[in-house]
N, C-alpha and C positions, 0 to 999 in steps of 0.2 A: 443110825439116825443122823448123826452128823456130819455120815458121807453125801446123805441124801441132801440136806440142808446144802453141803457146799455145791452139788450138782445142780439144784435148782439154783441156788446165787448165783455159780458159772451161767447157767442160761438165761437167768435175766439181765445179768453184766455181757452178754454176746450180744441180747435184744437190743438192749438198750444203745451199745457200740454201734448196730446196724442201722438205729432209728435214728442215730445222731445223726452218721454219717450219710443217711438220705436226706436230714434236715438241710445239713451240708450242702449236699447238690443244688435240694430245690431252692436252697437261699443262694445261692451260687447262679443258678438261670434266672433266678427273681431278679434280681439285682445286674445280671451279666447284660451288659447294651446290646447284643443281638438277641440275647433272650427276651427281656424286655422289650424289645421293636415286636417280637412275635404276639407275647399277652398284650400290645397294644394292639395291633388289629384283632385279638379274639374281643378285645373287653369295648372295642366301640359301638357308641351306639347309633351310628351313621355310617355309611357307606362315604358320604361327605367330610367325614372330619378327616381321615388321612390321607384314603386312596382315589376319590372321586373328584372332581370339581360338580358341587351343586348348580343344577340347573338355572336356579336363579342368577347369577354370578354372568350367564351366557347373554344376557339380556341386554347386558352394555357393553359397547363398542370401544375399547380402550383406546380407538384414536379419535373418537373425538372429545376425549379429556388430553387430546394435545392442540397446544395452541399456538408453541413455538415450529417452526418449520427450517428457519437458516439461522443462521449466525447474529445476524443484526435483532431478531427479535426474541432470542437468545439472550442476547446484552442489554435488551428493552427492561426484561422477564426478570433478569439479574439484578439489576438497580432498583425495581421498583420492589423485589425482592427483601432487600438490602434498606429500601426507606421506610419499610414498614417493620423494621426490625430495631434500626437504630434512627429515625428521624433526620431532620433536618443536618446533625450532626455528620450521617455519613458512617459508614465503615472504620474503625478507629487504626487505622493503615499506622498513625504514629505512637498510640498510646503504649506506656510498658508497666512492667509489675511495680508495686510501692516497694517491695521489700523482694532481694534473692539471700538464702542462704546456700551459703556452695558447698557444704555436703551434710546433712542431716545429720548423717550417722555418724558425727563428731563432737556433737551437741551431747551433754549432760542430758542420762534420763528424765530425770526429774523437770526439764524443763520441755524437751520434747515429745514426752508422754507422761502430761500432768495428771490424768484421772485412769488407769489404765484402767480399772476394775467396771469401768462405764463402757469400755470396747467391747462391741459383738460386731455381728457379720455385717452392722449394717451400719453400725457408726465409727468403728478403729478408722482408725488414722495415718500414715505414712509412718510419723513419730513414733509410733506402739508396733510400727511392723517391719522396722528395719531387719528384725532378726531373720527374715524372709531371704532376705538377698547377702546373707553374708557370706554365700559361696560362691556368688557369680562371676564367674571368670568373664574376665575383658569390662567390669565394669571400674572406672575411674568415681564416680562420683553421683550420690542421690542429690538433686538438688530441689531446693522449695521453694516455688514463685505464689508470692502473696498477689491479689487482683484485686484491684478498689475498683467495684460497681458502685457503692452505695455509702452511706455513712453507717448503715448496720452488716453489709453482706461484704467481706474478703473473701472468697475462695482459696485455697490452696490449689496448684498444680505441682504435679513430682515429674522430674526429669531428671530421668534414668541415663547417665552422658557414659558411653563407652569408652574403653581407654585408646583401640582404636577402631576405627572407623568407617563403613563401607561406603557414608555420603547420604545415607538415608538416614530421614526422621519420622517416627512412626508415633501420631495420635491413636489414642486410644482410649473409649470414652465408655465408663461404665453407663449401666442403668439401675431399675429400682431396684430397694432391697439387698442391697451390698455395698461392695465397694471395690476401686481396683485390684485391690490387695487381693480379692477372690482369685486374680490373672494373674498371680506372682509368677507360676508356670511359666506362662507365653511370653513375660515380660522376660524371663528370664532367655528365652531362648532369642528374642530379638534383640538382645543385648551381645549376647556370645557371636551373634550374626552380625552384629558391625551395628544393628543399629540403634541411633537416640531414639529414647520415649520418653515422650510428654502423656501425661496418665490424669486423666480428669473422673472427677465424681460429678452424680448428677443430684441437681439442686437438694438441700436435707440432706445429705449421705457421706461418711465421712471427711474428706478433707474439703467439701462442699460446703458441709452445715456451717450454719443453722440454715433452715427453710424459708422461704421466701414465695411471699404467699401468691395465688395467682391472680395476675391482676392485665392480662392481655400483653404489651407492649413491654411492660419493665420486666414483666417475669422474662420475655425471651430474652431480651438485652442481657438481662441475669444470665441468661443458659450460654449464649452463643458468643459473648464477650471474650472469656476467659478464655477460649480457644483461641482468639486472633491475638489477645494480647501476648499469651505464652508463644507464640509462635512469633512475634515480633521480636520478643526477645531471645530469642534463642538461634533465631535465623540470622539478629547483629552479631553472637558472639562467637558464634562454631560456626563453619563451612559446611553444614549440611547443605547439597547439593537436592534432594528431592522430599517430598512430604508426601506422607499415603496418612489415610484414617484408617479407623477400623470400630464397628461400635456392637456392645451386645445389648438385644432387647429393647429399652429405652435409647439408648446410648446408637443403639444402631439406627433409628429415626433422627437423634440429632447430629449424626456421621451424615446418614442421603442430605438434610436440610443444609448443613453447613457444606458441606463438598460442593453444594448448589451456592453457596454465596460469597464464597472464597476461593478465584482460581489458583491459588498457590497448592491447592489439594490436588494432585495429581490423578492418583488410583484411593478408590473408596472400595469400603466393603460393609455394608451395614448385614448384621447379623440378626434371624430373627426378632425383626422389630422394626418393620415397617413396609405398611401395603396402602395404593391409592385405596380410598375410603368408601368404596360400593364393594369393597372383600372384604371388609373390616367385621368383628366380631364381638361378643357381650367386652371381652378380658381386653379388644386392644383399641380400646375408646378411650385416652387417657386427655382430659382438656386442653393441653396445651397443644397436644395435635389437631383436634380442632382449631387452632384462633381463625378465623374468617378472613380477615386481612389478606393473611398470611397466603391461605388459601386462592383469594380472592388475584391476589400478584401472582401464585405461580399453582396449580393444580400439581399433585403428588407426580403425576406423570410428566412435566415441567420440569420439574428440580431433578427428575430422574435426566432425564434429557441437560439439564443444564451441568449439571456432576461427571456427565461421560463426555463431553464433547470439548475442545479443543486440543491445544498440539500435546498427545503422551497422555491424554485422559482417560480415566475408562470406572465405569462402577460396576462391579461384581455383587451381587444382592445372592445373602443364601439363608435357608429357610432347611429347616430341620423338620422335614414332614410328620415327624410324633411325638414333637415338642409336649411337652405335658400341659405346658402353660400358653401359648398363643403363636399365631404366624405359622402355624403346623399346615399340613395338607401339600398340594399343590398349584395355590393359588394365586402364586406371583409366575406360574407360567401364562397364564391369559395375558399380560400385558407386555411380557418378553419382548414378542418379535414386534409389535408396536413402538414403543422407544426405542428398542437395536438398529430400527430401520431410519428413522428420524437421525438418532446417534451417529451413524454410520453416512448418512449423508453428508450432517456437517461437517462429519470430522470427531470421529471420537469413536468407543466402544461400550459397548452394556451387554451384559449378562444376566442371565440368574441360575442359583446352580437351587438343589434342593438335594440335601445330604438328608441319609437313610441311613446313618450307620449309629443310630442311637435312641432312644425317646425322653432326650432331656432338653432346658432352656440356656443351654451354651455354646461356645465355640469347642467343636469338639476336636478329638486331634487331628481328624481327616481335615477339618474344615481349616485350623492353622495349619497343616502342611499344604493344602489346596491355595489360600493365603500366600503363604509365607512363598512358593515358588511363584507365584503370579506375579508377586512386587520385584521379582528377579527379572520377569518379562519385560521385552521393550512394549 
């Protein structure tokens, strides 16, 4: 009786072994990114969301949402760009941070990460994630540039300063729902590569917060500030030699917007997060990409145009066609060769690439190594 007993326990302990280890698998292709690209084309429920372009999309003529044609009205495009961002005041070309500290991670925890227990993915903070970067080879120093917009709103920016240096400085600008810290990764590999990063959160979101509520003109002054001023100060005190952006999601709209109104931006790359707005979708309606103004000075195809074009310019725009979350399909091919060709006249280069090797909302590693050798290109 008891042999029988152990035969049967042997059999349900082999079952059970067998059932694990197909749990295994299929959690394995579940989760595996080319598995996952496959159940997203089975689970769609349009032919439209990944692999078609919807016919309605065909109706409008991508060039004539261009308005720019040469150079001169290019720089027309650009200023008037530029005055409905910051007014009468102008581009803030001399403004710099109130406050740098020159290297974070030298700083007493307690004062650099006061409340850690309030960190999640969407509020931590530079301060609460040094432990991030404590192996990165070639890095000299974190450093934290405070930004006065307002008597309520400072910003932090972290710049990541290599020890030595390939001449490049690399912007990088989160979007919703996290924070750069998500890119410790990539941050880490443009650092070992020579190069400075200047690392921005977008408005609400860790070294960003508090929130600043939308109110047209001062919200973007909010968003687009920060960027010029950290880049003032950091281009007086290092010899970086060239500047690229790079933006995910949110952060990739305000990479196209800004590359468009600052030519110190050399090479852009806005990542899943942003399309002229007759492709746009329920998930990528976010208000401040409407302001009208804004609009109204330069059409999405404009700023694509004014981002690629003069001397060593170029925007690479890329789109993760089974993105879970927005900008999926392929429907920044339609307006491609409209801008490229505009671009390519004045003087400059535009792209769009659409990466397949995943169905998620980031920069994947094909897409940083696509990246990363492009910014190597003349």
């Amino acid at each position: 009786m008891a042999q029988e007993r152990n035969v049967v326990l042997g059999r349900l302990l082999n079952a059970l072994a067998v059932l694990a280890g197909l749990c295994g698998v299929v959690s394995f292709l579940y989760y595996w990114d080319t598995g996952r690209t496959v159940i997203k084309r089975l689970q769609a429920s349009s032919p439209y969301k990944y692999e078609e372009v919807d016919p309605k999309h065909l109706k409008t003529d991508p060039r004539t949402l261009i308005h720019v044609r040469n150079a001169e009205t290019v720089e027309r495009a650009r200023a008037a760009l530029n005055a409905v961002i910051w007014g009468e005041g102008g581009f803030p070309k001399n403004k710099m941070p109130m406050t740098t500290v020159g290297d974070i991670r030298k700083l007493p925890k307690e004062s650099r990460c006061p409340n850690p227990a309030r960190e999640d993915y969407t509020t931590r903070t530079l301060g609460c994630s040094v432990r991030l970067y404590e192996d990165v080879a070639n890095l000299a120093a974190i450093e934290q540039l405070t930004i006065g917009i307002s008597a309520k709103y400072h910003p932090r920016v972290s710049h990541f300063r290599p020890l030595e240096m390939n001449g490049g400085l690399i912007l990088y600008h989160h979007g919703y729902a996290g924070t750069h810290q998500d890119q410790w990764r990539h941050i880490w590999r443009w650092v070992e590569a020579g190069y400075g990063v200047l690392a921005f959160d977008y408005i609400g979101y860790g070294n960003a917060a508090p929130g600043v509520d939308y109110d047209g003109q001062t919200y973007m002054r909010a968003l687009f500030e920060p960027i010029a001023v950290a880049q003032n100060d950091v281009l007086a005190r290092y010899d970086y030699k060239t500047v690229n952006m790079v933006g995910l999601s949110a952060g990739g709209w305000v990479t196209a917007v800004y590359a468009a109104l600052d030519k110190r931006i050399k090479k852009s790359y806005p990542v899943a997060g942003v399309l002229p707005l007759y492709l746009r979708q329920e998930k990528e309606t976010a208000e401040p990409q409407y302001f009208q103004p804004m609009i109204d000075a330069a059409s999405y195809p404009d700023m694509f145009i004014l981002a690629a074009t003069g001397k060593g310019r170029r925007q690479v725009q890329i789109f993760n066609r089974f993105d879970r979350c927005c900008f999926n399909g392929p429907r920044g091919r339609l307006y491609e060769d409209a801008v490229a060709s505009v671009a390519e006249k004045i003087g400059g280069s535009f792209r769009v690439i659409v990466d397949e090797t995943h169905p998620r909302h980031k920069i994947s590693r094909w897409a940083f190594e696509t990246i990363l050798r492009d910014m190597g290109q003349p």
